[in-house]
MARVO-873810 format. One line per field, with one value per residue (C-alpha): residue number from 1; x, y, z. Coordinates in steps of 0.2 Angstrom, whole numbers. Example, Ala and Ser with C-alpha at 12.3 -4.5 7.8 and 13.67 -1.06 7.14 Angstrom:
<pts>
k = 1 2
xx = 62 68
yy = -22 -5
zz = 39 36
</pts>
This chain:
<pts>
k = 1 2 3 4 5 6 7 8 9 10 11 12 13 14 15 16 17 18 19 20 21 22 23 24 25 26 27 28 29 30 31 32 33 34 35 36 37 38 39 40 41 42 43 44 45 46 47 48 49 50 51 52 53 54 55 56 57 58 59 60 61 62 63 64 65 66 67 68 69 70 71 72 73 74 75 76 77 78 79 80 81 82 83 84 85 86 87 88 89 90 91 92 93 94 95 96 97 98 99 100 101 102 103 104 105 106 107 108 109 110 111 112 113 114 115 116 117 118 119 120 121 122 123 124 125 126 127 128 129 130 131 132 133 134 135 136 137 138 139 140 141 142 143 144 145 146 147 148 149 150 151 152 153 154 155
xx = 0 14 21 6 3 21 19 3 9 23 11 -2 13 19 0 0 17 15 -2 3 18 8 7 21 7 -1 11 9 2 11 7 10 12 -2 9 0 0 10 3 1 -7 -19 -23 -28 -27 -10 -7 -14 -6 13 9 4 21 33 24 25 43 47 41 48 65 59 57 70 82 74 76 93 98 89 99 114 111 106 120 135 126 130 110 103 92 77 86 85 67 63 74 66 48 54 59 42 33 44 40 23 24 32 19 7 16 19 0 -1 12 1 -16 -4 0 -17 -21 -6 -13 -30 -23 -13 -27 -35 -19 -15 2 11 4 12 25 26 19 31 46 38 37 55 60 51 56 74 71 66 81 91 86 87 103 106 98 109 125 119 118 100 102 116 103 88 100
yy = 0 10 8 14 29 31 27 36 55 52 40 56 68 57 57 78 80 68 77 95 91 94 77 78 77 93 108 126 135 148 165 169 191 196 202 213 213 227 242 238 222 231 244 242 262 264 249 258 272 265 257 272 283 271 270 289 289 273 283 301 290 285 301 311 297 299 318 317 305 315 334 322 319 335 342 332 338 321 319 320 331 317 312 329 330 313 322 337 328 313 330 338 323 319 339 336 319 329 339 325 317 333 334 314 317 333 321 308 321 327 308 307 318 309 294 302 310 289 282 280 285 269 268 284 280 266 277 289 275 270 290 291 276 283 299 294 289 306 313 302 307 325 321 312 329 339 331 331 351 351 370 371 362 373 389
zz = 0 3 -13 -21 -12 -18 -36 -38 -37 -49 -60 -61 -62 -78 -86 -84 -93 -107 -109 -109 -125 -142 -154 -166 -177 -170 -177 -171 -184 -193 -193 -212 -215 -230 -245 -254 -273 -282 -285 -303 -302 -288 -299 -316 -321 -314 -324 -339 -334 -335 -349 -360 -352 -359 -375 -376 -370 -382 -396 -391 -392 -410 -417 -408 -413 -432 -432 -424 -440 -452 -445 -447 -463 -471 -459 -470 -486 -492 -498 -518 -522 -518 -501 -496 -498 -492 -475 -474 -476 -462 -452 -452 -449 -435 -427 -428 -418 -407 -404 -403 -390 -380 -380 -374 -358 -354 -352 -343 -332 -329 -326 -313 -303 -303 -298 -285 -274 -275 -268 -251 -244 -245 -262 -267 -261 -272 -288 -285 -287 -304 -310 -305 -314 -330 -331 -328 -348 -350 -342 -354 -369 -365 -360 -378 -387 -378 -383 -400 -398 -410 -409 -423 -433 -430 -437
</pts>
């Protein structure tokens, strides 16, 4: 009898601990943080947006990079009569896409700032990264024009 008042503190002390440990089957669960989707795929129109500014700034490149090759070419006086006019036409058509596009960044800017007052601040944030990244092409391709020095062209 002794033995069992003995043995039966440490028998229920050994039934508590083996039921307090979790089954290895039983994992904790893991507390995984919500990633949120970029802004891009969260937001259609500054998808759109995006989208429209490097096809603008892909094809200001085009054209400035045709003009630049055109003013090159008349520059040398290398040209035909015919290759001068095919030049001088590539030129003015190349001036008046100009103008198009100028008008085209203008609406996009217009839109920026619509999308902008929509946004919260870490999404601005996060916009504002992007717009930097994109006019970074801008910067250049003025840089490029610049070394080109158009203005002794245009004289």
């Amino acid at each position: 009898m002794k033995r069992l008042i003995y043995a039966l503190p440490i028998l229920i002390s050994l039934t508590f601990v083996s039921c307090s440990e979790q089954a290895p089957s039983e994992k904790p669960k893991e507390v995984k943080p919500i990633v949120e989707k970029p802004l891009l795929e969260r937001e259609p129109v500054v998808n759109d947006y995006f989208e429209t500014m490097n096809e603008i700034i892909d094809e200001y490149m085009n054209v400035i990079e045709t003009v630049l090759n055109t003013l090159e070419k008349l520059d040398k006086k290398e040209l035909d009569y015919m290759e001068t006019l095919t030049s001088t036409q590539d030129l003015l058509v190349s001036w008046n896409k100009l103008s198009e596009l100028e008008t085209s960044f203008e609406k996009q800017e217009d839109l920026k700032t619509s999308i902008e007052k929509k946004l919260n601040a870490r999404d601005i944030a996060e916009f504002t990264v992007m717009y930097s990244k994109t006019l970074e092409r801008f910067n250049e391709l003025s840089a490029r024009i610049q070394e080109s020095d158009l203005n002794k062209y245009l004289k």
